[in-house]
C-alpha positions as a printed Julia matrix, in Angstrom:
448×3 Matrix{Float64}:
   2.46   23.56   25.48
   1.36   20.42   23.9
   3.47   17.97   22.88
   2.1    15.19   21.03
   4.05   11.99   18.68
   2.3    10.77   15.9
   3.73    7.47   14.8
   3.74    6.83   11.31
   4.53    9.28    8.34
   1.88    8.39    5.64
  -1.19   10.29    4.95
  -2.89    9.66    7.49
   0.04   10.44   10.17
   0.37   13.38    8.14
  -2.65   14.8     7.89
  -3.09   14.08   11.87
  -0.38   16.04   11.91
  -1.41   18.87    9.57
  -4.99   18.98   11.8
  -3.17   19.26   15.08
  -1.37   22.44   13.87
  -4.03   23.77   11.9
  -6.12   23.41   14.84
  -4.32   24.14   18.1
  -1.37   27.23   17.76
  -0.17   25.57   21.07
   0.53   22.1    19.76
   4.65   20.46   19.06
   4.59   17.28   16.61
   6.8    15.02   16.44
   5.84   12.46   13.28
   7.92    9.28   14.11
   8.62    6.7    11.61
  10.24    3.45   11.67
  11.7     3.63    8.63
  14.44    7.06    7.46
  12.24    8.0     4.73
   8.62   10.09    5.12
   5.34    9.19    3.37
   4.65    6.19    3.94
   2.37    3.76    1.15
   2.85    7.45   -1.25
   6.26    6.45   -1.47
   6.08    3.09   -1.16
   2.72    1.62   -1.95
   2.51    3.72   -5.05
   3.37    2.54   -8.66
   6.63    4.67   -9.91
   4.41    5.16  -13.38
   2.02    6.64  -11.53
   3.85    9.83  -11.35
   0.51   12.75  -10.42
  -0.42   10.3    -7.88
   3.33   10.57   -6.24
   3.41   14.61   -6.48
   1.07   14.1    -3.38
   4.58   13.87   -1.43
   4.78   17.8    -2.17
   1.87   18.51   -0.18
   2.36   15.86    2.67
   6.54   17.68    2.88
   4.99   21.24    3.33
   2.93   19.63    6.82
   6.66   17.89    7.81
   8.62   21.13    7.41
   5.65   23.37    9.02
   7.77   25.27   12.16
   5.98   23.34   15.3
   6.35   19.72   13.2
   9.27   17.43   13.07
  10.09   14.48   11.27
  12.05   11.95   13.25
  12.59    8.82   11.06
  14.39    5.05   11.71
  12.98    5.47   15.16
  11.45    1.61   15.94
   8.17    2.16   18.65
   7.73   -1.34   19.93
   9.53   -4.82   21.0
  13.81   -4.18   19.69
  13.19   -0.52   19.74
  11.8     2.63   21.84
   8.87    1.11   24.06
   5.45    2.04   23.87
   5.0     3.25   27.32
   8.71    5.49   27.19
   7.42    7.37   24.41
   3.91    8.17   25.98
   6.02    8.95   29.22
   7.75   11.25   26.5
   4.33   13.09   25.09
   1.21   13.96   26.11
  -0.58   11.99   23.3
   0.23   10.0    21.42
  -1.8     9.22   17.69
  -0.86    5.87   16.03
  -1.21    5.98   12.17
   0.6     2.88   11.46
  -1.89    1.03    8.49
  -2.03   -2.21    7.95
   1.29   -4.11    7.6
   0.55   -7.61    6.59
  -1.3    -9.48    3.9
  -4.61  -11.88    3.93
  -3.95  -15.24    2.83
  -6.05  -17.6     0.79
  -5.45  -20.25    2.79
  -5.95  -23.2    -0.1
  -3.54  -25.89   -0.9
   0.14  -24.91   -2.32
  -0.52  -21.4    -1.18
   3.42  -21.39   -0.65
   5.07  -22.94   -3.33
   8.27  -20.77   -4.78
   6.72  -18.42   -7.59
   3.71  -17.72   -5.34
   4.02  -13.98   -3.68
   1.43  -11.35   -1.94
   1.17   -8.5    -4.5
   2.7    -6.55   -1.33
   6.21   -8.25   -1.68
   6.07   -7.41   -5.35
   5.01   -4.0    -4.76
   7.98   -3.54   -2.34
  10.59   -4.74   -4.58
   9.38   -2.21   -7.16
   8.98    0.94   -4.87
  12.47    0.17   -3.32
  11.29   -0.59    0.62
  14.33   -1.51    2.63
  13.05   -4.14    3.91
  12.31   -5.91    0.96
  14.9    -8.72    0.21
  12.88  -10.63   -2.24
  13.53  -11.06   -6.12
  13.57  -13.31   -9.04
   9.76  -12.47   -9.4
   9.56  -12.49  -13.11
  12.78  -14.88  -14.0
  11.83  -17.9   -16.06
   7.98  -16.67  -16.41
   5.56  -16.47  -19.14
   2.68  -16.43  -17.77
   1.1   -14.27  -14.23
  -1.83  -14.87  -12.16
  -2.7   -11.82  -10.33
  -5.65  -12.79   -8.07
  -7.96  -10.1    -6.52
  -9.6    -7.05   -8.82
  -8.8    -3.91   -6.64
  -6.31   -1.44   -7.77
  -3.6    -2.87   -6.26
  -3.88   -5.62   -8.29
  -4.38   -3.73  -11.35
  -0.99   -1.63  -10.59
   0.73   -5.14  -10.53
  -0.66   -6.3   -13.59
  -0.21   -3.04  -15.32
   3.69   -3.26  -14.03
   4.06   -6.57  -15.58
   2.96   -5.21  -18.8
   4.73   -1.87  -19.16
   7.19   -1.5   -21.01
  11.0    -0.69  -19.93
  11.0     2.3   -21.81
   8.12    3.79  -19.9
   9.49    2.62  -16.74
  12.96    4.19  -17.24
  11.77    7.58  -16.61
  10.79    6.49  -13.46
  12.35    6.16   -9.59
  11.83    2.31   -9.76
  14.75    0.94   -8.67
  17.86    0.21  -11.0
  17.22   -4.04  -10.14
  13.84   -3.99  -10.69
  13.72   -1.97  -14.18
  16.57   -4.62  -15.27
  14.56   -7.32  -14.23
  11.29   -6.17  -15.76
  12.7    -5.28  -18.89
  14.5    -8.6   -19.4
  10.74  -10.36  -18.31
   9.55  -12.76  -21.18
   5.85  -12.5   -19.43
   3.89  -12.43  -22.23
   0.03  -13.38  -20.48
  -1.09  -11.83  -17.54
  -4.44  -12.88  -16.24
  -6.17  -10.74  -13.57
  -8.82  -12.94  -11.78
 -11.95  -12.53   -9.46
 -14.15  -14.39   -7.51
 -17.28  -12.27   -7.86
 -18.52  -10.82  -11.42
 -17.43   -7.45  -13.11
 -19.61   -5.1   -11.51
 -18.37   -5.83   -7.89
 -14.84   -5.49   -9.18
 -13.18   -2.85   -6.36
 -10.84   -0.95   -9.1
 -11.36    2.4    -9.73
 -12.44    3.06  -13.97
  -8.94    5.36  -14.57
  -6.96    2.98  -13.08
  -8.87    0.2   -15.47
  -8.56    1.91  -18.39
  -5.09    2.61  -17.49
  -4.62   -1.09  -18.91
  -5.55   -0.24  -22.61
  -3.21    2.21  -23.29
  -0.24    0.12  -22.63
   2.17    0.06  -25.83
   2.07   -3.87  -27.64
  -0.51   -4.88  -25.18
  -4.06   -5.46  -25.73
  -6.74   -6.46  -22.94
  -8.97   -9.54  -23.23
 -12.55   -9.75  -21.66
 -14.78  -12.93  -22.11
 -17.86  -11.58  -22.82
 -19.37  -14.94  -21.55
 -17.83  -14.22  -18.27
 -20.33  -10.76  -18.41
 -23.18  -12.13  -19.32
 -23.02  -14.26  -16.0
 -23.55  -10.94  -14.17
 -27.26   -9.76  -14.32
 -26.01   -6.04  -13.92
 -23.73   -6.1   -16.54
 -26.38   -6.92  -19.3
 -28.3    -3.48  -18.45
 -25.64   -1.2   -16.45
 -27.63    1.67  -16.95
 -29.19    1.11  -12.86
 -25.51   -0.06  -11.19
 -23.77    3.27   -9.41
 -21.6     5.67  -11.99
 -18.23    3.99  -10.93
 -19.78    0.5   -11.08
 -21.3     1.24  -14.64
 -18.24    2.95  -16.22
 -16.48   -0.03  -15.46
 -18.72   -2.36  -16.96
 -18.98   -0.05  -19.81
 -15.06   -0.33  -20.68
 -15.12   -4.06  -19.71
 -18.16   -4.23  -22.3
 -15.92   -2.16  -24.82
 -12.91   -4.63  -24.89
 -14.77   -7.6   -24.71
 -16.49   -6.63  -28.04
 -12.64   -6.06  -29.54
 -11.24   -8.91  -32.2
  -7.55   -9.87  -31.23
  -5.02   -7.65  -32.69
  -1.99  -10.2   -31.45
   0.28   -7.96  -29.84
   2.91   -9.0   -28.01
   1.29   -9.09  -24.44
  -1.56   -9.42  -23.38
  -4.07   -9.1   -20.08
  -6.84  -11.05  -19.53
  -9.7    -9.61  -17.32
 -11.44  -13.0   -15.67
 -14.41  -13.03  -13.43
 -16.13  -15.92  -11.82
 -13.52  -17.99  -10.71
 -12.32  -18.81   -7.27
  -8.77  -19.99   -6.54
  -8.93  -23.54   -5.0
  -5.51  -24.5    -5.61
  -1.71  -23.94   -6.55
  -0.8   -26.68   -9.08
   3.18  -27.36   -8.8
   5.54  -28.12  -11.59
   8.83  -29.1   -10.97
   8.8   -28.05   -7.36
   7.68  -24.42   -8.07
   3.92  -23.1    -8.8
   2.71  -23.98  -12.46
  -1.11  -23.27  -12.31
  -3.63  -22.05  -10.62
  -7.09  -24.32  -10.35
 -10.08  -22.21  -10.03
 -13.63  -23.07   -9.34
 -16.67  -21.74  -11.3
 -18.91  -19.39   -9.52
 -22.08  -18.25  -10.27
 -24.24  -14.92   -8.24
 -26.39  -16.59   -5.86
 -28.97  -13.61   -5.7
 -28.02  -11.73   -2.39
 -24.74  -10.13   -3.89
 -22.5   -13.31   -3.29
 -21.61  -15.81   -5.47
 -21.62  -20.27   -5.06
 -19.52  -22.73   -6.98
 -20.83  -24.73   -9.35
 -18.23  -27.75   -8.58
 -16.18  -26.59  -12.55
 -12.73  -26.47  -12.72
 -10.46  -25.0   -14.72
  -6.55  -24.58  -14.76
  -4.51  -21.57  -15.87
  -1.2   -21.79  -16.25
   1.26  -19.13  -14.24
   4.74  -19.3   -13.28
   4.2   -16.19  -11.03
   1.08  -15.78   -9.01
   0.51  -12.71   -7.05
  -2.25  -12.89   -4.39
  -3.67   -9.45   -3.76
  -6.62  -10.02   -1.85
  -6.58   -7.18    1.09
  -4.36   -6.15    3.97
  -4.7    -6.81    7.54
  -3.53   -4.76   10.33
  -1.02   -6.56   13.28
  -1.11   -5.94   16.67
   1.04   -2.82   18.74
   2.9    -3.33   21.34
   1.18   -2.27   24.53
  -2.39   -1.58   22.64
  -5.42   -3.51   22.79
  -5.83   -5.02   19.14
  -8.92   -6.16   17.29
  -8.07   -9.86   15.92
 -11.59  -10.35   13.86
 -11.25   -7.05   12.44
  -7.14   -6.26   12.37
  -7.5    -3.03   14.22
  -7.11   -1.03   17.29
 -10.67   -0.44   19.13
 -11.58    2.91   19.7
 -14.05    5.66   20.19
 -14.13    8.38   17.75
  -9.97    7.84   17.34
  -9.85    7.44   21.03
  -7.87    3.96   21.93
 -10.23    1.61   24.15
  -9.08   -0.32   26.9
 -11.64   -3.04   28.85
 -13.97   -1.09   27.43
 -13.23    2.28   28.33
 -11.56    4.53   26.3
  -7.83    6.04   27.46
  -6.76    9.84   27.16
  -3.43   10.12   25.51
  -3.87    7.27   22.94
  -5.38    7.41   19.79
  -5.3     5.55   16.25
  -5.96    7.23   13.04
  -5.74    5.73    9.17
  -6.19    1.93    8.6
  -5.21    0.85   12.17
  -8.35    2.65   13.08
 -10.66    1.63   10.16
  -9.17   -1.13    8.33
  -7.76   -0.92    5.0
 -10.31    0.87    3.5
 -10.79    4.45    1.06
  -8.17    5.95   -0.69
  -5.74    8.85    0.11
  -7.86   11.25    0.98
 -10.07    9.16    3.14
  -7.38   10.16    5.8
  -8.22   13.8     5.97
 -12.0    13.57    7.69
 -10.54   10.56    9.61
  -7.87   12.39   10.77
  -9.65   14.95   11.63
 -12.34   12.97   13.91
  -9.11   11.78   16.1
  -8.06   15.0    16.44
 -10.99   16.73   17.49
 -11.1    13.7    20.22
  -7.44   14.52   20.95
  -7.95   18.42   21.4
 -11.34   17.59   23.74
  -9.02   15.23   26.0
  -6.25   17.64   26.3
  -7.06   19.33   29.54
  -6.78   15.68   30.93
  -3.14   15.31   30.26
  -1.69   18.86   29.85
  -1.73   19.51   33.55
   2.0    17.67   33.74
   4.43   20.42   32.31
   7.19   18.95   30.38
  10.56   20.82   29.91
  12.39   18.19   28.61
  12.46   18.01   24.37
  11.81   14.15   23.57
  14.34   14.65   20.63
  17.3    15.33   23.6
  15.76   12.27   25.88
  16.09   10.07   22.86
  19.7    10.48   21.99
  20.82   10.43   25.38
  18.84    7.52   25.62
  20.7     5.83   22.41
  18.23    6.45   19.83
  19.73    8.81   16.63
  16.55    9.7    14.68
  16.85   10.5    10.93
  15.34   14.2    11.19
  14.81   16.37    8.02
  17.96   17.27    7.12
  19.13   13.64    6.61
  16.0    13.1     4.66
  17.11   15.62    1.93
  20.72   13.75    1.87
  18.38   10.92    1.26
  16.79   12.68   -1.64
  20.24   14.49   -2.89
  21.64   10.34   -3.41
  18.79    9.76   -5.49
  19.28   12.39   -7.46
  22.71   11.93   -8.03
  22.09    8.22   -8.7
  19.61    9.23  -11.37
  21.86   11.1   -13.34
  24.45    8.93  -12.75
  22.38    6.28  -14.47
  21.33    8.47  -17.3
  17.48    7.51  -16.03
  16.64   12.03  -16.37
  15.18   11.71  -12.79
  15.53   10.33   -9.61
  16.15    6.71   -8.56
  15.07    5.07   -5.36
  18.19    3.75   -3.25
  17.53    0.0    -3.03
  18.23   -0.94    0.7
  19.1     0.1     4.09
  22.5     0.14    3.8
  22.33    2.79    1.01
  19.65    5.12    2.64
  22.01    4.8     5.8
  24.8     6.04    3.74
  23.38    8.66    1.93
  22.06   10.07    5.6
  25.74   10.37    7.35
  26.98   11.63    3.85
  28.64    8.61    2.42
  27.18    7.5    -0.2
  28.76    6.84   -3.99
């Protein structure tokens, strides 16, 4: 019998997970996850408007409630919580599918000033995360900065445009629609460094931005005309040229003055946060221009735009695991084919799947081949580390050990509160509890 943990719930942990059983009729796994909830960035990393894009969680819960798989949340692997080397005591693999946790920084001048935020603490205040303890995002704004043009920062911008009534119907949490629909943002500017047709959003998640009620989308056709490949986009790749194509479309639009509005800016590199009475104000951006090899160069022109809110969403970054070798230059785990690498050599029983393995790139369903590469490594290792035969369950050894994981059954209480809260609210749907204490509650049956 095999037993191995997979740490992490996401995609990728799950899909490691749904490969192992798929693959091996011998295999136990246990998917481990700091935090008492399952799914990861689908439940948390996802915009709440982006509702088709959430029903992913229904196929990810049919791999956690498969027979030989077990979901064993608010279980902490690493420094305060269950060490790394006691849970691969524990297993006989072990597959870390942990992502990438932090943010990159700009690193210019006034980079921290109050009203300046990674797009990740804004996105965690709207998908509920427990750990989130920020707010006051949107108070006293009019106009938002949202720097990067990937489709993270087009869900932020696209959340600081939608409407309250759209967001109602929702799970966002109960502060965050409040907050949002008392926002009197009424300019949103989305800005990148590089010109329209190396823009890293998806087209449906950029046209996403025109069909937003009293909003209307602003493109400076000047900016366009900088980029050779957007004056014939006929040669550029088909995601590349459908997105210059809508890009073209609004920029040819006259202003129909409704009561929000996005602009799309390209060209301009953030140099600096301007303050205003102790708090960010502006942002000063330098001209670029394409300097012929796919990069751009400033030109030394300035130009200021005002924001009382700047969200910087400009790529994650994994962080290093406690008792694994860690990639600094690259923010990831080094490995062979999934296996974990040590001095070189690689090390049967640890392996890495999802961003921790390849950095923060693809989208969901990048996971699935990845996965399925560590697994493959995992399954040609196993006569390694099977020759040990454990009787013990893991489960038993961690609660008589002091650890109480969150296992299914208190993730359905979870789901049950937010149920009742919805309709409680008169929101017609579930809303996401907003914090730790709440989720805690709702697991030992105590919530209100």
């Amino acid at each position: 019998m095999l037993r191995v943990a997979v740490v992490g719930s996401g995609p990728s942990g799950v899909y490691t997970a749904q490969s192992l059983v798929q693959s091996e009729p011998g295999v136990l796994v246990d998917v481990l996850d700091r935090l008492p909830c399952p799914y990861g960035l689908v439940r948390y990393g996802v915009a709440p408007d982006h509702e088709k894009i959430k029903s992913l969680q229904n196929n990810l819960r049919a791999v956690l409630e498969h027979e030989r798989v077990r979901f064993l949340g608010g279980v902490l692997v690493g420094p305060g919580g269950l060490p790394a080397t006691r849970l691969r005591e524990l297993y006989d693999a072990v597959v870390y599918c942990v992502g990438a946790a932090t943010d990159r920084h700009l690193g210019i001048p006034g980079e921290e000033l109050p009203g300046s935020w990674s797009a990740t603490e804004f996105v965690s205040w709207y998908s509920a995360h427990p750990d989130s303890t920020a707010a006051g995002f949107v108070r006293g704004a009019r106009s938002a900065v949202v720097i990067g043009v990937g489709n993270v920062a087009v869900d932020v911008t696209r959340m600081l445009a939608r409407g309250a009534a759209e967001l109602s119907r929702t799970d966002i949490p109960q502060a965050a629609l409040t907050a949002l629909a008392a926002s009197g943002i009424t300019d949103v500017h989305m800005v990148g460094r590089r010109g329209p047709s190396q823009a890293r959003f998806t087209t449906k998640e950029l046209r996403e931005l025109g069909g937003l009620p009293d909003t209307e989308v602003t493109v400076d056709p000047a900016e366009l005309a900088l980029d050779p490949d957007c004056l014939d986009p006929a040669a550029l790749p088909g995601a590349q040229r459908r997105n210059v194509e809508a890009l073209r479309t609004w920029a040819a639009l006259p202003p129909r003055g409704a009561p929000r509005r996005i602009h799309l800016r390209f060209f301009l590199r953030p140099v600096q946060f301007l303050a205003d009475a102790g708090r960010v104000g502006s942002v000063r951006f330098e001209r670029t221009a394409p300097d012929g090899q796919g990069g751009v160069v400033g030109t030394g022109r300035l130009e200021d735009i005002e924001a009382q809110l700047v969200l910087r969403s400009v790529g994650y970054r994994g962080v290093p695991l406690d008792g694994l070798p860690f990639d600094a230059e690259h923010g990831t785990v080094p490995h062979r084919a999934g296996r974990v690498v040590r001095e070189g050599r690689t090390v049967p029983g640890e392996y890495v799947a999802g961003w921790i393995k390849r950095g923060p790139t693809g989208v969901i369903g990048t996971n699935r081949p990845d996965a399925k590469e560590t697994v493959t490594s995992l399954l040609a290792d196993a006569p390694m580390f099977v020759a040990k035969e454990r009787t013990e369950d893991p489960l038993a050894v961690l609660r008589a050990e002091g650890i109480e994981p969150v296992e299914w059954g208190g993730w359905e209480a979870i789901e049950r509160a937010e149920a009742e809260l919805g309709a409680s609210l008169g929101r017609g749907g579930v809303v996401k509890l907003p914090d730790w204490a709440a989720l805690l509650a709702a697991v030992r049956g105590t919530h209100t």
